[in-house]
C-alpha positions, 0 to 999 in steps of 0.5 A, a space after each residue: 234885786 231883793 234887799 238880801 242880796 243888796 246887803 250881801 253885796 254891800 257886805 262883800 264890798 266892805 269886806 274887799 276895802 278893808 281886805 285892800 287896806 290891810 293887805 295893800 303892800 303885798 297886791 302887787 306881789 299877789 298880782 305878778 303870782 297871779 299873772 304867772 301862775 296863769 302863764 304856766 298853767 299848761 306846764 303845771 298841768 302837765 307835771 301833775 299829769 306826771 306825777 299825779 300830786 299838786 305837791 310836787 308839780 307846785 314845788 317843781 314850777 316854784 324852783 323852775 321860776 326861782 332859777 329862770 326868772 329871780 336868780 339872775 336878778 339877785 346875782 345882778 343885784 349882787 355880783 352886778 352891783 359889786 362889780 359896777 362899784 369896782 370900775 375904774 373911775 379913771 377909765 369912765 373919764 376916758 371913756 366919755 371923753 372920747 364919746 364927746 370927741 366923736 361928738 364934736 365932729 358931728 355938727 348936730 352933736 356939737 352943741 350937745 357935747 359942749 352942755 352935757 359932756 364937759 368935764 364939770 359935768 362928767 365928775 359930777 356923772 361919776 360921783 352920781 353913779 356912785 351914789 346910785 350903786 349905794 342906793 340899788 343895794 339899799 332898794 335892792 333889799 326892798 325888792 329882794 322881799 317883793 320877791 320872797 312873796 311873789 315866790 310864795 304866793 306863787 308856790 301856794 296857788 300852784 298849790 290850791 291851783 283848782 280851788 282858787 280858780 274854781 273860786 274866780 269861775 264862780 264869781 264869773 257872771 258867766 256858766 262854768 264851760 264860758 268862764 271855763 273858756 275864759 280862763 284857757 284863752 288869757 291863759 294861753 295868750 299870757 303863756 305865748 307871751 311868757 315863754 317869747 319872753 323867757 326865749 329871748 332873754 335866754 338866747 340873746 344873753 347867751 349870745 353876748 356873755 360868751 363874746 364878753 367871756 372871750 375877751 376876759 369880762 365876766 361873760 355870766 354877768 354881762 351875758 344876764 344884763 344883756 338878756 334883760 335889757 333885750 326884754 326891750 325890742 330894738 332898742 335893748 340890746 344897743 343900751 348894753 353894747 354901746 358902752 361896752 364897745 366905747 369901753 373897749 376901745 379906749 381901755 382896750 384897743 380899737 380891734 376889740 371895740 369894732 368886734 364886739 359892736 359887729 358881733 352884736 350888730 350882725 350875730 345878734 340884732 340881724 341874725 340871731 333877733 331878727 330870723 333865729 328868735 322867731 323860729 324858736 318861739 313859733 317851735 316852742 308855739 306850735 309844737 310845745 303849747 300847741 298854741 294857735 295864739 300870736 301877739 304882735 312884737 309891737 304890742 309887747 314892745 309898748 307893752 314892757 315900755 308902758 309896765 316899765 314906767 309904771 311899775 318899773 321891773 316888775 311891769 316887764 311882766 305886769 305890762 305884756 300880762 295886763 295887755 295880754 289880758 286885755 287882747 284875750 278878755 276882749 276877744 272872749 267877750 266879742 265872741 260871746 256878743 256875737 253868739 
């Protein structure tokens, strides 16, 4: 290595630190653009098939995203904050009281209902919650703005989609056919993953907000946290149904309760999760990607576990993304070894 090439590098490298400090509170925005530009790049390519500009199909993949992914997180942070600020203080009371009731009669319960549910404990629960809705509507004007630029950025490589990919094949230390093959296959085990993600939250959200819907609850609202808590494998949807069933049935009656617990055990963690869902993804697979790639649920589902508590909503896509990055890139460069 000349002394040309080590200065051009030292150069490079100063020139990627003060890039870093300079743009730092926008790289995760950047990232999670990146990352999805790279799970619809098939679906990008075949609108500008389509339509033959990179205008247009940037446009239309950027409302797609916005209406999909963003709107139901800003009606949540809306609509969902206004409405939890609403609920009856009384009812949540109510509620817990008949949780720690249950509770006592199950001996291993017992102890734990006497620490965590007594009355001290539940008015201070209440007016934690209250002061938690005040604060996501403060964080919530922070997250609106991660938003905005994911959007743009989004927007903007779909628009240079060509030159700012060719710019990562060049600085592959690799021929532009290997680079070129790198890219398709991340793409493409991204891509399962999205569009896994994208179906489960759909279907299932569906599901539950017409239940809710039919029994005078805001069906849209409900129906949207409970697409995203799905997001989570075995364990989401319960996070939703549980309080809404006890809910139910102390301010309702009984008979709603059990009908909204079977319906969402039954209809949707048996029928609809267990054997409908992955019928859907292995057509949308198969027959819409033409893809041949399959991750493993568990892998997503520790996956989201770990983007989560990292990142937190974000890493519902940075989780499967870096993972899916990781299962793609190491079987790139395996195949590569080999050859």
């Amino acid at each position: 290595m000349t002394r040309a090439n080590i200065m051009i590098m030292l150069l490079f490298f100063m020139a990627l630190v003060g890039a870093h400090s300079v743009y730092k509170p926008f790289v995760l925005s950047w990232i999670v653009a990146i990352l999805l530009t790279m799970a619809t790049f098939n679906l990008t390519k075949n609108i500008i098939h389509y339509t033959h500009s990179t205008h247009i199909s940037a446009a239309i993949t950027t409302t797609l995203m916005t209406l999909l992914l963003f709107a139901p997180i800003v009606y949540i942070a809306t609509i969902g904050v206004g409405y939890a600020s609403q609920i009856d203080s009384v009812g949540i009371k109510d509620t817990i009281n008949a949780l720690r009731v249950l509770m006592e009669e199950i001996p291993f319960l017992h102890e734990m209902s006497i620490q965590y549910l007594s009355d001290d404990k539940i008015t201070s629960y209440i007016e934690d919650s209250t002061s938690y809705v005040t604060l996501a509507g403060g964080a919530g004007l922070g997250f609106v703005k991660d938003m905005f630029f994911v959007v743009v950025f989004y927007f903007f490589i779909n628009y240079y989609g060509n030159r700012f990919f060719d710019t990562i094949l060049a600085l592959l230390p690799v021929s532009t056919a290997k680079g070129t093959k790198m890219l398709e296959e991340i793409s493409s085990t991204m891509e399962v993953v999205f569009y896994s993600i994208i179906v489960t939250a759909i279907f299932e959200g569906f599901l539950f907000g017409m239940i809710m819907n039919y029994f005078g609850f805001n069906g849209l609202l409900f129906g949207v946290i409970y697409g995203f808590a799905s997001l989570i494998p075995i364990i989401g949807g319960i996070i939703v149904w549980a309080p809404v069933s006890l809910y139910t049935w102390t301010q309702i009656d009984s008979q709603t309760a059990i009908i909204v617990a079977s319906y969402s055990i039954i209809i949707i963690s048996v029928i609809a999760d267990t054997f409908i869902k992955p019928m859907i993804i292995q057509g949308i697979q198969e027959d819409l990607l033409k893809s041949t790639i399959s991750v493993n649920s568990i892998v997503i589902f520790f996956s989201i576990i770990a983007g989560m508590s990292t990142y937190g909503f974000w890493g519902m896509i940075l989780g499967p993304a870096v993972t899916s990055f990781l299962i793609a890139i190491t079987k790139v460069y395996l195949d590569y070894n080999e050859k």
